[in-house]
mmCIF file of the N, C-alpha and C atoms, coordinates in Angstrom:
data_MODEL
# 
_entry.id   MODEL 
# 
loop_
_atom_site.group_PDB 
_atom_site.id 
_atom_site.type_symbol 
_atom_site.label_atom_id 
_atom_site.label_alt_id 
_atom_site.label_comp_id 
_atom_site.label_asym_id 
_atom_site.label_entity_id 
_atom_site.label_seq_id 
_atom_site.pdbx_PDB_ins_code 
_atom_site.Cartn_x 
_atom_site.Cartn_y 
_atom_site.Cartn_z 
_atom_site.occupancy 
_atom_site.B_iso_or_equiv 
_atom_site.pdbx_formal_charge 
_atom_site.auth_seq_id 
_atom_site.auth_comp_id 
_atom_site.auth_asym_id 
_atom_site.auth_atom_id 
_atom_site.pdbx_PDB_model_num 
ATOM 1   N N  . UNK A 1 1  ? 15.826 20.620 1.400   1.00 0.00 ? 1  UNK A N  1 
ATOM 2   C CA . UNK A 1 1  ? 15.589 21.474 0.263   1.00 0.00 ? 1  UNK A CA 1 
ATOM 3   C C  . UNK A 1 1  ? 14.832 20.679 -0.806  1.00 0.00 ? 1  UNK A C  1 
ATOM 4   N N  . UNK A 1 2  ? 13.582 21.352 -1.120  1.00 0.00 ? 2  UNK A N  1 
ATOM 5   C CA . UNK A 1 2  ? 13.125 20.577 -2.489  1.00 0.00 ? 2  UNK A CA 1 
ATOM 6   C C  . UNK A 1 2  ? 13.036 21.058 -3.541  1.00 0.00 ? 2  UNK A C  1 
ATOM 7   N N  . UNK A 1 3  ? 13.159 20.057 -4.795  1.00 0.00 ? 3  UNK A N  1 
ATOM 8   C CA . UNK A 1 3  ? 14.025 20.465 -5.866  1.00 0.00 ? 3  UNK A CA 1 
ATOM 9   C C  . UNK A 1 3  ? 12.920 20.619 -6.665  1.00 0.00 ? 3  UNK A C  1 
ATOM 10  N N  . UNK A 1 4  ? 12.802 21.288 -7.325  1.00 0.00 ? 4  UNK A N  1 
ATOM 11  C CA . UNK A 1 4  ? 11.481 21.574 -8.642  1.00 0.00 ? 4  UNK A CA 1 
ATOM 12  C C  . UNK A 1 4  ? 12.184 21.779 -10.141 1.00 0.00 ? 4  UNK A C  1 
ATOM 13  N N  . UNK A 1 5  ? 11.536 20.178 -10.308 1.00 0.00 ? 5  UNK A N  1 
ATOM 14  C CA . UNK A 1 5  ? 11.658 20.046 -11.809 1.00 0.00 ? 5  UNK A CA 1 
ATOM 15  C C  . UNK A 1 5  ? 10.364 20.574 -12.679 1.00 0.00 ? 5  UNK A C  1 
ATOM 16  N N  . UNK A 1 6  ? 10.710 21.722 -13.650 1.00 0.00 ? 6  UNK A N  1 
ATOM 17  C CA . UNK A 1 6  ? 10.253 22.898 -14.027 1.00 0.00 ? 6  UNK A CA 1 
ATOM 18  C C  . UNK A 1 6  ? 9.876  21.875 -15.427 1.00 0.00 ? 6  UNK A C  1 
ATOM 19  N N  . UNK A 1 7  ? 9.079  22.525 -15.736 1.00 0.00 ? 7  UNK A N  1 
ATOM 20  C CA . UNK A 1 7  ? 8.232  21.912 -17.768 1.00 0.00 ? 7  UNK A CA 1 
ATOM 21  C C  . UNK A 1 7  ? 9.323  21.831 -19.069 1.00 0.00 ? 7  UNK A C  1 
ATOM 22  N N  . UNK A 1 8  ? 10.045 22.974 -18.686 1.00 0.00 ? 8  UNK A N  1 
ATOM 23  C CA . UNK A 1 8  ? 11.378 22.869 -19.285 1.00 0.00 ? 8  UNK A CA 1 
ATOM 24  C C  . UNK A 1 8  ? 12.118 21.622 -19.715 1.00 0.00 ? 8  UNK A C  1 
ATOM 25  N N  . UNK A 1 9  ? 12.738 21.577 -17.784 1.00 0.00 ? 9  UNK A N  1 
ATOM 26  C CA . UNK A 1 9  ? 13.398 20.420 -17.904 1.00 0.00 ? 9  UNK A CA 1 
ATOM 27  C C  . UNK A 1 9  ? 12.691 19.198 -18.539 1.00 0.00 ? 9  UNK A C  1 
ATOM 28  N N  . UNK A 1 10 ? 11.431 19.083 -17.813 1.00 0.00 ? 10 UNK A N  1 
ATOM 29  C CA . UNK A 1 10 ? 10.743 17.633 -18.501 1.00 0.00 ? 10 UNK A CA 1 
ATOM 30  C C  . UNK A 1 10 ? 10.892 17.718 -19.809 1.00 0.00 ? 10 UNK A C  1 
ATOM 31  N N  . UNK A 1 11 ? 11.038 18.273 -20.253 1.00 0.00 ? 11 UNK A N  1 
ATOM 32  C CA . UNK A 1 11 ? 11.011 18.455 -22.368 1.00 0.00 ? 11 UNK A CA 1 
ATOM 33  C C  . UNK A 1 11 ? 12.272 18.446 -22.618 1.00 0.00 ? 11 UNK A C  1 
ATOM 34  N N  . UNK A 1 12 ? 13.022 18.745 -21.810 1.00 0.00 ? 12 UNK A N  1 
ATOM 35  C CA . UNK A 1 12 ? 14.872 18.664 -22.295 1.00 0.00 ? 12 UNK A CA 1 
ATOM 36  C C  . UNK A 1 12 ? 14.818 16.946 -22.010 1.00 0.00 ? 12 UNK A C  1 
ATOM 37  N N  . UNK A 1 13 ? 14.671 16.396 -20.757 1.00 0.00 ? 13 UNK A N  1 
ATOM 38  C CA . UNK A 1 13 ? 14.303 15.264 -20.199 1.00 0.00 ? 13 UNK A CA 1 
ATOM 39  C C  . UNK A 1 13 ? 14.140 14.286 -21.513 1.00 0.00 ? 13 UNK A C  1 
ATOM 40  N N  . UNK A 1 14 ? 12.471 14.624 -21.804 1.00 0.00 ? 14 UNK A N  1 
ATOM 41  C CA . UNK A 1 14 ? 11.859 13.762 -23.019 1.00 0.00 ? 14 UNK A CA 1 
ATOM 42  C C  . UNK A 1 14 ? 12.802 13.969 -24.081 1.00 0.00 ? 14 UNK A C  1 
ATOM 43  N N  . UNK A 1 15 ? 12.735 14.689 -24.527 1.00 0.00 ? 15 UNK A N  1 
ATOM 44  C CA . UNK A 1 15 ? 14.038 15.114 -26.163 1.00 0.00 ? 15 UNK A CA 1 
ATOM 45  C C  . UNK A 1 15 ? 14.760 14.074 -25.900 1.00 0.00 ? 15 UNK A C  1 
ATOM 46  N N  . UNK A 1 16 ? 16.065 14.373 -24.808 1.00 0.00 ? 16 UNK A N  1 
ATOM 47  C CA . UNK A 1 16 ? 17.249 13.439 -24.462 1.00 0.00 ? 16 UNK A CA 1 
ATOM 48  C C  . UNK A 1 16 ? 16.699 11.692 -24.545 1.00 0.00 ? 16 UNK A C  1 
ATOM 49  N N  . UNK A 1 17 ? 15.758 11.425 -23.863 1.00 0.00 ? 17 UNK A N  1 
ATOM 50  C CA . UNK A 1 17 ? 15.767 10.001 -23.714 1.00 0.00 ? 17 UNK A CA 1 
ATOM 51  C C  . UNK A 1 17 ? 14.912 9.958  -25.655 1.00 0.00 ? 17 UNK A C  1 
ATOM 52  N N  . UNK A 1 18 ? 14.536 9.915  -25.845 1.00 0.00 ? 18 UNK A N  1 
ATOM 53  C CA . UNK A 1 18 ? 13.863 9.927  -27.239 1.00 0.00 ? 18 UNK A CA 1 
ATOM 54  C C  . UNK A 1 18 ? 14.883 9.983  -28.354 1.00 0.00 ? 18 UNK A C  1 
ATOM 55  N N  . UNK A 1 19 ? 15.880 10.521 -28.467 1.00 0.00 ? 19 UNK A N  1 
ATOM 56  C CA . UNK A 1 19 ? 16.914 10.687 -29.129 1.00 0.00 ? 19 UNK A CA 1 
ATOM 57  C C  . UNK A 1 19 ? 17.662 9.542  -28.675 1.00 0.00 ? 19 UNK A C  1 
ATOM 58  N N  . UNK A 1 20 ? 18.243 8.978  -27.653 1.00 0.00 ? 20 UNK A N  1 
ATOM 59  C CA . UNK A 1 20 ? 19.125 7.654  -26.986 1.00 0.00 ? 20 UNK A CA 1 
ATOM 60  C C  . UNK A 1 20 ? 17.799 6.768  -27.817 1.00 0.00 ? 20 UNK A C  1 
ATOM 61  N N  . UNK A 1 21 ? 16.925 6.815  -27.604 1.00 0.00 ? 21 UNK A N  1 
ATOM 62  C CA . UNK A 1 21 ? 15.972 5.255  -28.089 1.00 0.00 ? 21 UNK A CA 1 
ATOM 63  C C  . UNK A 1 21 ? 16.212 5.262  -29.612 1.00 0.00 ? 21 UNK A C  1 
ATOM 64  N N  . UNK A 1 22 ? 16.477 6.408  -30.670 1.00 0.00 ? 22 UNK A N  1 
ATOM 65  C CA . UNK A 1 22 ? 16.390 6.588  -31.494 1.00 0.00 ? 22 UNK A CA 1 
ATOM 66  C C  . UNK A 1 22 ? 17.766 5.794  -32.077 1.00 0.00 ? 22 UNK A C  1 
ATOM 67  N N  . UNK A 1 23 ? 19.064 5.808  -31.177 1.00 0.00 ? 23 UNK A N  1 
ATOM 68  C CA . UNK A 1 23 ? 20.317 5.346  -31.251 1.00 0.00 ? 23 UNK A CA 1 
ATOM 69  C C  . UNK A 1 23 ? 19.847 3.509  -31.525 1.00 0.00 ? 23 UNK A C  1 
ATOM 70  N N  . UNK A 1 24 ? 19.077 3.447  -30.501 1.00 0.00 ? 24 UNK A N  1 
ATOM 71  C CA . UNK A 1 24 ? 18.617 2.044  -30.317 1.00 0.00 ? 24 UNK A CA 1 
ATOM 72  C C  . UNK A 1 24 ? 18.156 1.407  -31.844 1.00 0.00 ? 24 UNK A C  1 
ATOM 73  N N  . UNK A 1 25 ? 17.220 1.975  -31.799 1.00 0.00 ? 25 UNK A N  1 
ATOM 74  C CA . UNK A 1 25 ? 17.286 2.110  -33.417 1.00 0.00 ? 25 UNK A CA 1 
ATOM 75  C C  . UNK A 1 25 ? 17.974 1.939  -34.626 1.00 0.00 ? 25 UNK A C  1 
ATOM 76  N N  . UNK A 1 26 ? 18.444 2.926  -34.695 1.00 0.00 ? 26 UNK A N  1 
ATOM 77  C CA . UNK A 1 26 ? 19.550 3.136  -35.853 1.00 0.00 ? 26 UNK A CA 1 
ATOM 78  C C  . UNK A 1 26 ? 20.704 1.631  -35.712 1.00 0.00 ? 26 UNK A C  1 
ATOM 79  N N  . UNK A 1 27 ? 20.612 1.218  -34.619 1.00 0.00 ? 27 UNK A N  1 
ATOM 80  C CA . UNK A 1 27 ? 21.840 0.097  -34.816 1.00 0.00 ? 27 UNK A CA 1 
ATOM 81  C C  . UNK A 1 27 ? 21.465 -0.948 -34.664 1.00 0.00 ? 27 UNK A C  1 
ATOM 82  N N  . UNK A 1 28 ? 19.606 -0.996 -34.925 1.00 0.00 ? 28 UNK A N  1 
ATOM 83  C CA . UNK A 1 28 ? 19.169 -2.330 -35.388 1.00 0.00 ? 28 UNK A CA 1 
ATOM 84  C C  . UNK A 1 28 ? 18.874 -2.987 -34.349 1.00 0.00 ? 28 UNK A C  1 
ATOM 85  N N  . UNK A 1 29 ? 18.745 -2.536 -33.069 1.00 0.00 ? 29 UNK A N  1 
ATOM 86  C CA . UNK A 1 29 ? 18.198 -3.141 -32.160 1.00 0.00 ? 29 UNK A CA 1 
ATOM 87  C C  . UNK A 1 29 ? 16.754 -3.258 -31.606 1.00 0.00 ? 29 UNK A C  1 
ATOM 88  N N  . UNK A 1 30 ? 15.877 -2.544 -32.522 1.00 0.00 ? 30 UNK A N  1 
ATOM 89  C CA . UNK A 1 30 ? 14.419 -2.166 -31.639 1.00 0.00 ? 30 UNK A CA 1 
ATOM 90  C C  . UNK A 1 30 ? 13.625 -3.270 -31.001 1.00 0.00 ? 30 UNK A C  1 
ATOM 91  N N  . UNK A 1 31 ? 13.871 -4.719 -31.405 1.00 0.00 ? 31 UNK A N  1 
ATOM 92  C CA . UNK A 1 31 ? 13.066 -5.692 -31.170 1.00 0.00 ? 31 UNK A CA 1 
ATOM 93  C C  . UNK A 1 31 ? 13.941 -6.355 -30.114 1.00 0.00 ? 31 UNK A C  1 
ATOM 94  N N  . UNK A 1 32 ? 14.705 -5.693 -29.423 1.00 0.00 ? 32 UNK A N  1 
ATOM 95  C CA . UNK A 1 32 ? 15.546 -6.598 -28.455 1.00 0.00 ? 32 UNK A CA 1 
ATOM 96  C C  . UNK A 1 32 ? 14.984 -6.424 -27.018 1.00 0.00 ? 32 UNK A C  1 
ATOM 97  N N  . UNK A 1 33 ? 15.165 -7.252 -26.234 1.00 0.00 ? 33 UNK A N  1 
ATOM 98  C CA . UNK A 1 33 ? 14.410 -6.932 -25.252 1.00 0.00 ? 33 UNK A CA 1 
ATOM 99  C C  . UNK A 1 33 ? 15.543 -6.503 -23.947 1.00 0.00 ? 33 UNK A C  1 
ATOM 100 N N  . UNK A 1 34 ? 14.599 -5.679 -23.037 1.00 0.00 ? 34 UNK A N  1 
ATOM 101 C CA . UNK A 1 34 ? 15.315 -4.040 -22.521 1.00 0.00 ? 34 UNK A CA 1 
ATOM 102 C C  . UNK A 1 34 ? 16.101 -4.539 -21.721 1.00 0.00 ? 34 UNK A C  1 
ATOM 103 N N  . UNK A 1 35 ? 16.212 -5.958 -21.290 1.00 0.00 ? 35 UNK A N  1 
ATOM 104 C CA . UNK A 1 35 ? 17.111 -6.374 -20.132 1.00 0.00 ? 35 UNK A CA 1 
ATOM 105 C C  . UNK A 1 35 ? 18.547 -6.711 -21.040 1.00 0.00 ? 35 UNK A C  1 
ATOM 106 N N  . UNK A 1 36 ? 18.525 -7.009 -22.230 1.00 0.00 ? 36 UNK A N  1 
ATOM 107 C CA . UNK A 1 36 ? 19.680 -7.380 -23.376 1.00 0.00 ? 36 UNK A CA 1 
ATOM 108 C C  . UNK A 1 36 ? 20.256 -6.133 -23.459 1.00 0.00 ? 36 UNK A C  1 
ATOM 109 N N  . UNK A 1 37 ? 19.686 -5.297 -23.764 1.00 0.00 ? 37 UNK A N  1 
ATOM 110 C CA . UNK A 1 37 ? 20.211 -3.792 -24.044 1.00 0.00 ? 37 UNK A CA 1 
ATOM 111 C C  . UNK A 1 37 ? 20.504 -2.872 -23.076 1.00 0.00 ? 37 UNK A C  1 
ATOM 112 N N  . UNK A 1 38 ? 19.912 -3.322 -21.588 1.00 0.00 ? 38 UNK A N  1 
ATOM 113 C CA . UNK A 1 38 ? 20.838 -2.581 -20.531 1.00 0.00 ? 38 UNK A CA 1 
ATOM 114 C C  . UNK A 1 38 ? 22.091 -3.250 -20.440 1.00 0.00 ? 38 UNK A C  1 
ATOM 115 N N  . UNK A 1 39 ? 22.496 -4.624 -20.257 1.00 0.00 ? 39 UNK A N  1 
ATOM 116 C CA . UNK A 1 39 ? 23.306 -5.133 -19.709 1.00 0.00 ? 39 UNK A CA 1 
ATOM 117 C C  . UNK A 1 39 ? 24.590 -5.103 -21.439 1.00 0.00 ? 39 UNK A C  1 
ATOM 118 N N  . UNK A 1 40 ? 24.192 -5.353 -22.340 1.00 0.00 ? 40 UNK A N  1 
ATOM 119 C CA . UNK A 1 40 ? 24.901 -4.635 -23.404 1.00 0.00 ? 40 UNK A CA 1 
ATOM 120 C C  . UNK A 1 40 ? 25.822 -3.095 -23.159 1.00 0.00 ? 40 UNK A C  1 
ATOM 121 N N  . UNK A 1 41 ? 24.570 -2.586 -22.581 1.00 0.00 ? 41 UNK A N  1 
ATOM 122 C CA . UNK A 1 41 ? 25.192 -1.216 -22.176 1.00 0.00 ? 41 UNK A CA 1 
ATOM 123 C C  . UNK A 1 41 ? 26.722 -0.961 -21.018 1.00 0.00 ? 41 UNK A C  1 
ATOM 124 N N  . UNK A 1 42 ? 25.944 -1.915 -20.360 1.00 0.00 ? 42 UNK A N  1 
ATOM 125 C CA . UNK A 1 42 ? 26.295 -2.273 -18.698 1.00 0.00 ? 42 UNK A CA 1 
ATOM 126 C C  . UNK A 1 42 ? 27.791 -2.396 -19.153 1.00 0.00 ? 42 UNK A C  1 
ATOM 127 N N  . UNK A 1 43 ? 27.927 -3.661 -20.258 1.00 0.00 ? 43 UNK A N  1 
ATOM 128 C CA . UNK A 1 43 ? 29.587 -3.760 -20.561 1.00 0.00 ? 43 UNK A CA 1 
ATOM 129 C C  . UNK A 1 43 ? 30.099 -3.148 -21.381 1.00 0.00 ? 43 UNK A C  1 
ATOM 130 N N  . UNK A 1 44 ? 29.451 -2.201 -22.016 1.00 0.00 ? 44 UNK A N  1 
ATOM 131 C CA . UNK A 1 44 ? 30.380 -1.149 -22.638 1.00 0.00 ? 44 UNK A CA 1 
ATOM 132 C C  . UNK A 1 44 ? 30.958 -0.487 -21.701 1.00 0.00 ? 44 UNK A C  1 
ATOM 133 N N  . UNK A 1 45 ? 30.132 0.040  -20.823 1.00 0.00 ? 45 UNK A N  1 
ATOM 134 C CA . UNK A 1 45 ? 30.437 1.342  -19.958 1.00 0.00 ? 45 UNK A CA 1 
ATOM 135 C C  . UNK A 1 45 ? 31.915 0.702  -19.494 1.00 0.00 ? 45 UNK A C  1 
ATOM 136 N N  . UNK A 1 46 ? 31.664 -0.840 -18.991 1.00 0.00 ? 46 UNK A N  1 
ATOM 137 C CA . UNK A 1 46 ? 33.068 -1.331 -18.301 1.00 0.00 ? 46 UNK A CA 1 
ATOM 138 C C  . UNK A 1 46 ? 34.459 -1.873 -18.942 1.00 0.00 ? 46 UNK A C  1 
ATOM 139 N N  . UNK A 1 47 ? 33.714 -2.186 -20.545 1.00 0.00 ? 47 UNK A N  1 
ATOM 140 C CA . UNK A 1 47 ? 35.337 -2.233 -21.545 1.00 0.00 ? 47 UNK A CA 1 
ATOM 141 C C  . UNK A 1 47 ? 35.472 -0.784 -21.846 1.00 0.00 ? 47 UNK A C  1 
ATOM 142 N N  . UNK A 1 48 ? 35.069 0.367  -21.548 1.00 0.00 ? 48 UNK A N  1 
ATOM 143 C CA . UNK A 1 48 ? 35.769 1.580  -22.109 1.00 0.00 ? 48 UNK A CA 1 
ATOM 144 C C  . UNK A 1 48 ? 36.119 2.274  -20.882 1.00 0.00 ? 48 UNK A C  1 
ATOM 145 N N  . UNK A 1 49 ? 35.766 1.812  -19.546 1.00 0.00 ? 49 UNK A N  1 
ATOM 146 C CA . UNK A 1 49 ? 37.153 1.879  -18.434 1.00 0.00 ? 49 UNK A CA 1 
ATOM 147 C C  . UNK A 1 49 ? 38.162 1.078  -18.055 1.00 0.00 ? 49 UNK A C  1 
ATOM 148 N N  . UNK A 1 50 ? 38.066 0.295  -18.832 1.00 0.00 ? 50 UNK A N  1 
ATOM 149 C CA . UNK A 1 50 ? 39.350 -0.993 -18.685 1.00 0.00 ? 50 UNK A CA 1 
ATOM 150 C C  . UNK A 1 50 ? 40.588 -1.079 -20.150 1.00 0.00 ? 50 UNK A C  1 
ATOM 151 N N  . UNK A 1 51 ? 39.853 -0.628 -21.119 1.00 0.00 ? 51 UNK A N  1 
ATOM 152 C CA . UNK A 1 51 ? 40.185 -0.207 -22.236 1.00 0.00 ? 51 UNK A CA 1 
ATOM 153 C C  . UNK A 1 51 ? 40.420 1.503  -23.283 1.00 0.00 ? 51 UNK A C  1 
ATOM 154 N N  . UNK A 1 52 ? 41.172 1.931  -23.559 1.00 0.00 ? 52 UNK A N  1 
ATOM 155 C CA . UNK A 1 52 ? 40.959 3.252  -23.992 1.00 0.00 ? 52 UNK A CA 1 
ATOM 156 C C  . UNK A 1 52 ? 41.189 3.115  -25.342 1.00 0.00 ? 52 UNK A C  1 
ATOM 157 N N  . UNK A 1 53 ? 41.499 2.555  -26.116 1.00 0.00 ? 53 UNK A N  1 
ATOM 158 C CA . UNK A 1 53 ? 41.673 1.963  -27.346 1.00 0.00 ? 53 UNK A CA 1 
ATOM 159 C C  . UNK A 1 53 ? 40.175 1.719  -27.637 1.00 0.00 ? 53 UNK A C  1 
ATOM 160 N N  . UNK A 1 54 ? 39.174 1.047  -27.550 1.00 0.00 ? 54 UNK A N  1 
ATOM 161 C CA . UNK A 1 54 ? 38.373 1.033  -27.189 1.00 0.00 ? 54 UNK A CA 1 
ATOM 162 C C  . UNK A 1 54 ? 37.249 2.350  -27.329 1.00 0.00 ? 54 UNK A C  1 
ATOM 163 N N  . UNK A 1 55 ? 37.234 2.903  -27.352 1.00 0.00 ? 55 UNK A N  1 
ATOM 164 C CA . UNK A 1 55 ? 36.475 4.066  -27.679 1.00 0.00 ? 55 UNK A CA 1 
ATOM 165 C C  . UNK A 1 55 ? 36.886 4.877  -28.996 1.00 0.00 ? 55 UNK A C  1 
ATOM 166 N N  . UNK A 1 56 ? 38.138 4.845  -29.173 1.00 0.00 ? 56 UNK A N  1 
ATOM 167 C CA . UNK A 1 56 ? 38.339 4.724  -30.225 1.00 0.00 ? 56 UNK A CA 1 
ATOM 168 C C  . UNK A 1 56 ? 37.556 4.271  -30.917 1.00 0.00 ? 56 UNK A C  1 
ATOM 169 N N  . UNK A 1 57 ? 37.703 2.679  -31.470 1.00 0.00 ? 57 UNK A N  1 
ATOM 170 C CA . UNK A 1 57 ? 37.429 1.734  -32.354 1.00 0.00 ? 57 UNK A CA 1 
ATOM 171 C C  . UNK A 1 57 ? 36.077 2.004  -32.896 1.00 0.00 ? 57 UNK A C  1 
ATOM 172 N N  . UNK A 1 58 ? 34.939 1.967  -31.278 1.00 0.00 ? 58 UNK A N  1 
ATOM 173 C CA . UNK A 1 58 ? 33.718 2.318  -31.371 1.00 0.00 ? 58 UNK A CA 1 
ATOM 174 C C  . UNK A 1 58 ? 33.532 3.770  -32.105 1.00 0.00 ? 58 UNK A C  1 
ATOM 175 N N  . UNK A 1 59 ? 33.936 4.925  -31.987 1.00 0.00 ? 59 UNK A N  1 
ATOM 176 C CA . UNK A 1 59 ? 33.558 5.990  -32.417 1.00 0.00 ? 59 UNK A CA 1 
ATOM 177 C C  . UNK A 1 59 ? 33.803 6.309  -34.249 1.00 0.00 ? 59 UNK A C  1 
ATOM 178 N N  . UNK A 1 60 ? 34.631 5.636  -34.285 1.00 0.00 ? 60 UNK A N  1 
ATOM 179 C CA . UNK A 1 60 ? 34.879 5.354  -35.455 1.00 0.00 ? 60 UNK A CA 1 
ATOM 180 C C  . UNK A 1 60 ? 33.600 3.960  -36.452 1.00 0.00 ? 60 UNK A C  1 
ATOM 181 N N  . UNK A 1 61 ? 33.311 3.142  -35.759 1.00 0.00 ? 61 UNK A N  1 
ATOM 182 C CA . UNK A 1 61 ? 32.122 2.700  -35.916 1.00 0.00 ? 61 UNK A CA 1 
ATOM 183 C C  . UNK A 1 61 ? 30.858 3.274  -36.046 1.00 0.00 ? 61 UNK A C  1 
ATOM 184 N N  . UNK A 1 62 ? 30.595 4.548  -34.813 1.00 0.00 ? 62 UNK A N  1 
ATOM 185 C CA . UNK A 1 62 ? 29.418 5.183  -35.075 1.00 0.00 ? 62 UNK A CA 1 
ATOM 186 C C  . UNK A 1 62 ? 29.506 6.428  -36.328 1.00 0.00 ? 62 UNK A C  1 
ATOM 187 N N  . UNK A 1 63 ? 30.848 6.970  -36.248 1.00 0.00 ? 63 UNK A N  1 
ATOM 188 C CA . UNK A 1 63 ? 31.111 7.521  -37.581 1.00 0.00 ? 63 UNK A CA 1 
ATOM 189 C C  . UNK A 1 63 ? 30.519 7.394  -38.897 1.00 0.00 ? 63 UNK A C  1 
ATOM 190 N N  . UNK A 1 64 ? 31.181 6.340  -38.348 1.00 0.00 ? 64 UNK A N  1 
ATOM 191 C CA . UNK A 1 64 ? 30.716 5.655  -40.124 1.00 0.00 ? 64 UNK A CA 1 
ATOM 192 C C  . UNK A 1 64 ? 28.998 5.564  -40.262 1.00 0.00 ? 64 UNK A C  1 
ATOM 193 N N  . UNK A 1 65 ? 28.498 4.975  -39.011 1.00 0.00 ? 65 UNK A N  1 
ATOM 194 C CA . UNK A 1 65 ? 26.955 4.920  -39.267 1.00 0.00 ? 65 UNK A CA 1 
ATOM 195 C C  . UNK A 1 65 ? 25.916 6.215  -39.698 1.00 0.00 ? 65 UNK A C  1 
ATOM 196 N N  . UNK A 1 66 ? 27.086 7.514  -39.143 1.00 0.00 ? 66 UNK A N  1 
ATOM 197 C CA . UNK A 1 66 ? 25.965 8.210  -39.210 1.00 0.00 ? 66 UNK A CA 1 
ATOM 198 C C  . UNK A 1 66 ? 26.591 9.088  -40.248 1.00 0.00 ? 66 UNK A C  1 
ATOM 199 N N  . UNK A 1 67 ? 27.474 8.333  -41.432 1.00 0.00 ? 67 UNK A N  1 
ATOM 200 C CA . UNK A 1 67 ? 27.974 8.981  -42.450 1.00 0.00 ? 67 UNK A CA 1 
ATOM 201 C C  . UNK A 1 67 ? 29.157 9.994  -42.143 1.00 0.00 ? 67 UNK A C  1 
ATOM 202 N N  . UNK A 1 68 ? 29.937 9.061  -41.917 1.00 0.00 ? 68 UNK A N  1 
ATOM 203 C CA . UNK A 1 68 ? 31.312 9.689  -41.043 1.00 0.00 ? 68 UNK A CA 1 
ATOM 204 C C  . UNK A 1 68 ? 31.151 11.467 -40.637 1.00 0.00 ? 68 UNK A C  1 
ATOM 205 N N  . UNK A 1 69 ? 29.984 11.176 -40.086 1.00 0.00 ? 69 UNK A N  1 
ATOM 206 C CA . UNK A 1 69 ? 29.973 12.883 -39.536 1.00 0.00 ? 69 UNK A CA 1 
ATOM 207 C C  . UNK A 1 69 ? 30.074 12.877 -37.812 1.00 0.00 ? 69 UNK A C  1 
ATOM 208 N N  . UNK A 1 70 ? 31.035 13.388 -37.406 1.00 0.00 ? 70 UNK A N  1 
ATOM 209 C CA . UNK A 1 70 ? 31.365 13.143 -35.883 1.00 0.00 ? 70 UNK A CA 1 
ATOM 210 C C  . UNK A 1 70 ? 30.224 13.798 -35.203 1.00 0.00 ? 70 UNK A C  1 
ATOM 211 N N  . UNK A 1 71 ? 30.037 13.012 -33.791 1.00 0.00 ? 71 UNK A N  1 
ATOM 212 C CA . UNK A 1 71 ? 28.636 13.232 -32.951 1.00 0.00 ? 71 UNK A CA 1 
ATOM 213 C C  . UNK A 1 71 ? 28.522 12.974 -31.688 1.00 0.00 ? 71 UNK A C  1 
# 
């Protein structure tokens, strides 16, 4: 079966990743280079399955960044 990704999606696609780079951004990272910021990523993903406290802490961090308005 082949799958057809429609113009739509590509623009939901672009939006989504454009908005994540924009995160990149906002927390002061733009000049970092992309192998720092996957593997940054890499261990979040794995302290907030080893940890649940932990997501917490963080969300409350991004809170605050984006003017304690939840997101």
């Amino acid at each position: 079966m082949i799958l057809t990704i429609t113009s739509n999606d590509r623009k939901m696609n672009a939006r989504e990743k454009t908005k994540l780079g924009g995160l990149i951004v906002k927390a002061g990272l733009r000049y970092e280079k992309r192998v720092l910021l996957l593997g940054g990523l890499i261990d979040l993903r794995r302290r907030l399955q080893a940890d649940a406290g932990e997501r917490s802490r963080l969300m409350e961090i991004g809170a605050e960044a984006f003017g304690n308005a939840r997101h």
